[in-house]
C-alpha positions in Angstrom: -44.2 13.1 2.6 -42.2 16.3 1.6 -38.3 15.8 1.1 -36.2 19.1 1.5 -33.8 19.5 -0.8 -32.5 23.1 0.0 -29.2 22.7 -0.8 -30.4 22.4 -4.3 -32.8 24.5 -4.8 -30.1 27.1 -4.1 -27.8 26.0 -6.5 -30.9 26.5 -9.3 -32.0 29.8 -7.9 -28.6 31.3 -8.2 -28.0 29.7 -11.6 -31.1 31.4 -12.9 -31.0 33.4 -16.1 -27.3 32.9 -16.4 -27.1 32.3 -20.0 -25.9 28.5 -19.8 -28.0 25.5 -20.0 -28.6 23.9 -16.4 -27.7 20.2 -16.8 -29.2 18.2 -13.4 -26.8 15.1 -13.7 -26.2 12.4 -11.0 -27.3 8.9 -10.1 -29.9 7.7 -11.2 -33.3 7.7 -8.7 -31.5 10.1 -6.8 -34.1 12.6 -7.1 -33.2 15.0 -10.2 -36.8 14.7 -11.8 -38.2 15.6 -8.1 -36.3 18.4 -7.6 -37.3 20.1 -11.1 -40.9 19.3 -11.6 -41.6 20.0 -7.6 -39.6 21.7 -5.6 -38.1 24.4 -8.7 -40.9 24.5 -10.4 -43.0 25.4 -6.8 -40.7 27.6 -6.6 -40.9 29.5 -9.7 -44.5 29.8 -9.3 -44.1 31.0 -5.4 -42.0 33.7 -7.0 -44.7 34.6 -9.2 -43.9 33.3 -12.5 -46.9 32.4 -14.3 -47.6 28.9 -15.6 -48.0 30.0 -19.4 -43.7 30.9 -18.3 -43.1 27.5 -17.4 -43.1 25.0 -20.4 -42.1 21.8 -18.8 -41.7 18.4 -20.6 -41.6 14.9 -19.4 -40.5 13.6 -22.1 -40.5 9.7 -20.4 -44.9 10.6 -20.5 -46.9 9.0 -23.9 -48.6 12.3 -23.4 -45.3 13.7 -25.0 -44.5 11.1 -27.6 -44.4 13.7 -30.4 -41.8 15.8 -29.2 -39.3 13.1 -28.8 -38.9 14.5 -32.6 -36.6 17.4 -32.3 -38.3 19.4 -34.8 -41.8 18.8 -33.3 -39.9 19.7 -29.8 -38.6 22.8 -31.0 -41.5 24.1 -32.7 -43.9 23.3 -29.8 -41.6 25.2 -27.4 -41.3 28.0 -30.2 -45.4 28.5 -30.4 -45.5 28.8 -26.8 -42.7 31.5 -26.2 -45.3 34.7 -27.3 -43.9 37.8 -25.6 -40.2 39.3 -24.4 -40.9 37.8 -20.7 -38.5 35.1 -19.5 -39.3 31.4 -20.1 -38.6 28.4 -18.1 -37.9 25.5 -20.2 -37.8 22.6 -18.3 -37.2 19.3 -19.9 -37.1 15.7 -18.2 -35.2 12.8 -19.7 -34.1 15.1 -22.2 -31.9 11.9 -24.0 -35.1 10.1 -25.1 -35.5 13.3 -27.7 -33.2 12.3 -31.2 -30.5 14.6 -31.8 -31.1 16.5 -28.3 -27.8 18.1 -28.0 -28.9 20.2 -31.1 -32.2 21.2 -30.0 -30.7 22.5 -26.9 -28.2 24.3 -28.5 -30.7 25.6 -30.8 -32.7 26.7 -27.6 -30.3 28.6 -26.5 -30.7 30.8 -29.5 -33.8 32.5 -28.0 -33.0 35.4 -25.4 -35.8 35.1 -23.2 -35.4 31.0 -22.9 -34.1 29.9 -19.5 -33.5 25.9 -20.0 -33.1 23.5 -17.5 -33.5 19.7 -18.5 -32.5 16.1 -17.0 -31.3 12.6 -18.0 -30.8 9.5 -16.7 -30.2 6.7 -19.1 -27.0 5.3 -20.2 -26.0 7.7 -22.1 -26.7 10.9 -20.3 -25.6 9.3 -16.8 -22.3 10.0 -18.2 -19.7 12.7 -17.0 -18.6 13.2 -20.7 -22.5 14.5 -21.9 -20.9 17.7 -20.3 -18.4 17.8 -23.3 -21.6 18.4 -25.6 -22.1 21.9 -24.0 -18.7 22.9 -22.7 -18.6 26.5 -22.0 -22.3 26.5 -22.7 -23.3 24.1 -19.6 -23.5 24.8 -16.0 -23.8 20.7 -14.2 -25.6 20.5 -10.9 -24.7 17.2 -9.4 -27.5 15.3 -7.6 -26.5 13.1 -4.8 -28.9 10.5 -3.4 -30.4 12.1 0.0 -28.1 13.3 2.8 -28.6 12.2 6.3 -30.2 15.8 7.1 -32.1 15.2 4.1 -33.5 12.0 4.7 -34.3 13.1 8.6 -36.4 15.4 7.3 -39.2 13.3 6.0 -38.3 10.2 8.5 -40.9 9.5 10.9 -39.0 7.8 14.1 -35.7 8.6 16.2 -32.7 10.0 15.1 -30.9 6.9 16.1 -33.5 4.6 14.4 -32.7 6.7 10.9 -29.3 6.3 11.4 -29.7 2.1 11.7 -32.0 2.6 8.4 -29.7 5.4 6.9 -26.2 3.2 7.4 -28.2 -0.1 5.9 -30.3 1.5 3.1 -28.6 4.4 2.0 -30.2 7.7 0.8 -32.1 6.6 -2.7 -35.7 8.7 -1.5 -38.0 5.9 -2.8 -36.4 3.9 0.4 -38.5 6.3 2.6 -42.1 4.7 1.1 -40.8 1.1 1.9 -42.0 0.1 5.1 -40.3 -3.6 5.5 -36.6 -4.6 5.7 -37.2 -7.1 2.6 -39.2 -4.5 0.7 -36.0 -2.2 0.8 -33.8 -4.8 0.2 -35.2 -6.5 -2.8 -35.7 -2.1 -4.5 -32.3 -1.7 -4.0 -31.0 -5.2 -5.6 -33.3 -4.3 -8.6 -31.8 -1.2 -9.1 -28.5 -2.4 -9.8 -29.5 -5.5 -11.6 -32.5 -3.5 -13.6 -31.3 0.1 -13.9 -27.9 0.0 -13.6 -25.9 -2.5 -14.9 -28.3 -2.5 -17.9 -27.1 0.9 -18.5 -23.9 0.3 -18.3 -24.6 -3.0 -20.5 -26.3 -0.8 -23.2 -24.0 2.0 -23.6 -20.3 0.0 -24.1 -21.9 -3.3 -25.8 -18.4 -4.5 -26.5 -18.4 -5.6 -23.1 -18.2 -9.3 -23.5 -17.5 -11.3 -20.0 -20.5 -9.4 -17.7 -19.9 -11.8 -15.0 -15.9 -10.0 -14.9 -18.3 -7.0 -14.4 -19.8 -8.0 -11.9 -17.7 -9.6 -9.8 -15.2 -6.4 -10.0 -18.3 -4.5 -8.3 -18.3 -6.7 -5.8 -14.8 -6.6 -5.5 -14.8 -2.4 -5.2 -18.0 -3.4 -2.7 -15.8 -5.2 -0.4 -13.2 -2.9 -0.3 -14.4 0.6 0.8 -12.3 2.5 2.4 -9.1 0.6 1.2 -6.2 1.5 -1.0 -6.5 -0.2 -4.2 -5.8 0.1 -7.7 -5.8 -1.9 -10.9 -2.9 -3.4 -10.7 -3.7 -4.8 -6.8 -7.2 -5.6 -8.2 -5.6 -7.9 -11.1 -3.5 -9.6 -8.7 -6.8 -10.1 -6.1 -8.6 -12.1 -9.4 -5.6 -13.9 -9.8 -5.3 -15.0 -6.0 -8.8 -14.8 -4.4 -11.0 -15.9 -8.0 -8.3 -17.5 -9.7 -9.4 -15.9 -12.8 -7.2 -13.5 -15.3 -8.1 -9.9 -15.7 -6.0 -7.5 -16.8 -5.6 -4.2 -15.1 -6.3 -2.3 -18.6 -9.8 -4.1 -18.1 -10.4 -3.3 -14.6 -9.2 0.2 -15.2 -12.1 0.6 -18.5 -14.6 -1.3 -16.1 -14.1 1.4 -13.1 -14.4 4.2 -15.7 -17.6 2.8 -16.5 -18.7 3.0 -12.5 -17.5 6.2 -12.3 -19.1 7.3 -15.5 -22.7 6.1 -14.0 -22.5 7.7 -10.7 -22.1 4.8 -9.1 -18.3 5.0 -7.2 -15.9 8.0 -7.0 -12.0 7.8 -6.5 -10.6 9.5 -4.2 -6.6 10.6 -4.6 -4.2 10.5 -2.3 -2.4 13.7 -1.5 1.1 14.2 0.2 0.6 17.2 2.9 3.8 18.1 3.7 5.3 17.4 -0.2 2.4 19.3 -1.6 1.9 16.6 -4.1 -0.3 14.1 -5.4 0.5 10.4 -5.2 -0.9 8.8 -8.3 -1.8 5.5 -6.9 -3.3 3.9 -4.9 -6.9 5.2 -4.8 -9.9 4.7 -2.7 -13.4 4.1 -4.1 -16.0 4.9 -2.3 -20.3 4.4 -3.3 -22.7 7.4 -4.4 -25.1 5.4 -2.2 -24.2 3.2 0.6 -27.3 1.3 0.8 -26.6 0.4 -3.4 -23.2 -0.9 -2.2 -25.0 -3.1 1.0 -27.5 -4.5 -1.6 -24.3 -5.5 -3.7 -23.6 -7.8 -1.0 -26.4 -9.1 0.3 -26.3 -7.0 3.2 -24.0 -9.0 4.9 -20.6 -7.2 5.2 -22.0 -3.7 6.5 -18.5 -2.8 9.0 -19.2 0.1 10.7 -15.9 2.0 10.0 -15.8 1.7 6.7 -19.6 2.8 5.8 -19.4 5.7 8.2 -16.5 6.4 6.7 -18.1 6.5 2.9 -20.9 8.2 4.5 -18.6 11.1 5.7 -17.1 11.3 2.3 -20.4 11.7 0.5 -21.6 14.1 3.1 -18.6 16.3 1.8 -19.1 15.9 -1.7 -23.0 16.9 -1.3 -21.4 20.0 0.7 -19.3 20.8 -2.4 -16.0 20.2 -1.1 -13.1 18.7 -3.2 -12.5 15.6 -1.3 -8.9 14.1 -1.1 -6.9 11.3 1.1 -4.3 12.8 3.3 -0.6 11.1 3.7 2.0 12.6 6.1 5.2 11.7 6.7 7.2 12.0 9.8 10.4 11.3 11.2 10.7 9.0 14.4 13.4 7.0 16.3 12.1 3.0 16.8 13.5 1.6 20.2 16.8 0.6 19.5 17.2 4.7 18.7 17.9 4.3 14.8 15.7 6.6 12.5 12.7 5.6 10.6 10.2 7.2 8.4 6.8 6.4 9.2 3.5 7.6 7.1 0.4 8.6 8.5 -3.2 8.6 6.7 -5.7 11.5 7.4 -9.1 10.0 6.1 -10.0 13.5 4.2 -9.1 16.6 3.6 -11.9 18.8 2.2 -10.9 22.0 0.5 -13.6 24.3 -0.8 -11.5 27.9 -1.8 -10.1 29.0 1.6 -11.0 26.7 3.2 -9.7 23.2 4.4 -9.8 20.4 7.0 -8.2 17.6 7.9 -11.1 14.8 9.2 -11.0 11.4 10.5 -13.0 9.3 10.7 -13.4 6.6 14.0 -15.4 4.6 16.3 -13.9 6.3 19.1 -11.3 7.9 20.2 -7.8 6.4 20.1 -4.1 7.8 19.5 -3.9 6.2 16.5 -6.2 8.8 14.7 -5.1 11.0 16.4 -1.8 10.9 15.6 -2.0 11.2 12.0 -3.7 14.7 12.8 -0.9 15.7 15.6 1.9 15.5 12.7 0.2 18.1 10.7 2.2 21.0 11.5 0.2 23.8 9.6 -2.9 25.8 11.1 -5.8 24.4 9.3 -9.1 22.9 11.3 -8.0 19.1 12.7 -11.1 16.8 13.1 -12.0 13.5 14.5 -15.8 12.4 13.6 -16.8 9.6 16.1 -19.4 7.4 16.3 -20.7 8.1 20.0 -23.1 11.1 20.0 -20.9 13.5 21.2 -21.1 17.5 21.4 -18.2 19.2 19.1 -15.4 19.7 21.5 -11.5 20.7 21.4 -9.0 18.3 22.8 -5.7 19.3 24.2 -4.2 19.2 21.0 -6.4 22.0 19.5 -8.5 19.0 17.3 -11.9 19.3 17.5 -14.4 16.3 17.9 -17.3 15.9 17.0 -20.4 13.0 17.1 -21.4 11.8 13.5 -24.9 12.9 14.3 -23.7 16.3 14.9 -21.7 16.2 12.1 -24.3 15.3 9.6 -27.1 17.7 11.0 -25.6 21.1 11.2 -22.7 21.7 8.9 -21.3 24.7 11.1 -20.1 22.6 14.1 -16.5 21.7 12.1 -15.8 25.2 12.9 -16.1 24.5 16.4 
């Protein structure tokens, strides 16, 4: 079973020999280790690079024990690097070396290394392992597999993925499981095994885990709503009848954020051309890790394809943001009122942006929000029915989630 995982591959290839150490980062059993022992290093070799030019360590394999000692790491690679050619130095699970951030900055004293290495333990599925290399450090984020992604190497339907995709998310081991408890019971042990325990190991002044984990389930519940720390502190006091403070919840999301496991998304005022500091939505790396939070029994259809949307613009590289507009009405009785409008997304990436919605089908509701945008960037509602991308009357284009998530040209429709 071969995964494709274009997207990237590019982002390697056009990183190559830039001078900066590549630093794969993202959730963990998304993949990172695949795509740089496989599919790069295929590649490298396709190019023709020889093998003697590829020095890869896994450094999670007894074989490579000894070099989990940063002098015997650096000397190895050092005895193999015999001539002026370019070197490929990949390196998996980089953090079980001592002292790595030295080694690699000692690597990059040698002119014809080209390093590339992974992580995925506590402490390198953390955002702030970038701080070690600033300015020496180009991050490629791995996201668990896209729809397109996982389509590829999916043997049934397109609507029979979808029913899998929208239950079991996009972790690629979910592809080798062949029964509905088999995926169920990989996904509950990743959280449980990998994740928490990572989260446990790395901030051990955590003292009340079951606070932990009933925040989680908490954030779980509430995809695709507003919410901050202060409304979560008030949803313990009234729903749990428990205290916690929204100076713990606010530490305990950093924490989530820190391990790829949710993202915030901001609010952003189009027509003030501002940001609204709170509330937030969170939103899961994985949608099938956030089902398995909860037992698979509160999977709502509008709000996972609407975290599935939002991931499937992260993975595009778009800088994802929740839309507010304001606008002006008269109620019945003909006195003037102020009503606000949410737009689901707007993606910017340079140039370009768009305002998206997401929906079940069409209704004036969504579409209103999009109708009191008075500036000339693209308007779109995704629906659920498999629908071709079309333009309404009011110049928005809609488009079938399907089409959406297969072929990333048909927003410009």
């Amino acid at each position: 079973m071969e995964i494709k995982r274009d997207y990237y591959l590019n982002e390697l290839k056009c990183r190559e020999n830039n001078g900066l150490i590549k630093i794969i980062i993202g959730l963990k059993q998304s993949g990172k280790t695949y795509l740089l022992f496989n599919i790069f290093y295929n590649y490298l070799l396709d190019k023709g690079i020889e093998k003697s030019h590829i020095i890869d360590i896994a450094l999670d394999d007894r074989e490579y024990k000894d070099l989990r000692n940063p002098d015997n790491m650096l000397k190895y690679i050092k005895d193999k690097i015999i001539d002026d050619k370019i070197y490929y130095i990949l390196i998996d699970e980089v953090q079980m070396m001592d002292e790595f951030e030295d080694v690699l900055n000692s690597l990059m004293h040698i002119k014809n290394a080209d390093i590339y290495v992974t992580g995925s333990n506590s402490k390198f599925l953390s955002t702030d392992v970038i701080t070690e290399f600033r300015g020496r450090g180009d991050e490629i984020h791995v996201y668990p597999l896209s729809f397109k992604e996982y389509t590829s190497a999916y043997d049934g339907t397109i609507y029979q993925a979808w029913d899998d995709y929208f239950n079991y998310g996009g972790m690629p081991f979910i592809l080798s499981l062949n029964t509905k408890k088999r995926k169920e019971d990989y996904l509950k042990s990743l959280f449980e095994k990998v994740y928490i325990s990572d989260i446990l190991e790395r901030h051990k002044k955590i003292k009340n885990i079951d606070e932990l984990n009933e925040l989680l389930d908490v954030l779980s519940s509430s995809i695709g709503s507003l919410s901050n720390p202060i409304k979560l502190s008030n949803t313990f006091k009234s729903k749990k009848n428990k205290v916690l403070s929204d100076k713990t919840i606010s530490k305990y999301i950093g924490y989530f954020q820190d391990s790829f496991l949710i993202s915030k998304a901001q609010r952003y005022d189009i027509k003030g051309k501002n940001y609204i500091n709170s509330p937030y939505k969170y939103y899961f790396e994985d949608i099938g890790l956030r089902n398995a939070r909860l037992n698979f029994r509160q999977t709502e259809e509008n709000h996972i394809m609407e975290n599935i949307i939002y991931n499937e613009l992260k993975v595009r590289g778009y800088n994802v943001d929740i839309g507010v507009v304001e606008n002006i009405e008269q109620n019945k009785k003909g006195k003037t009122i102020r009503k606000k409008f949410e737009v689901d997304f707007i993606a910017t990436a340079g140039d370009n942006k768009y305002y998206i919605q997401s929906a079940l089908d069409i209704n004036s509701k969504e579409k209103k929000s999009l109708i009191n945008i008075n500036d000339s960037f693209k308007k779109i509602i995704i629906v659920k029915d498999d629908v071709k991308p079309r333009k309404d009357d009011n110049g928005i284009t809609i488009v079938g989630i399907y089409n959406f998530l297969l072929d990333e040209s048909c927003i410009n429709y």
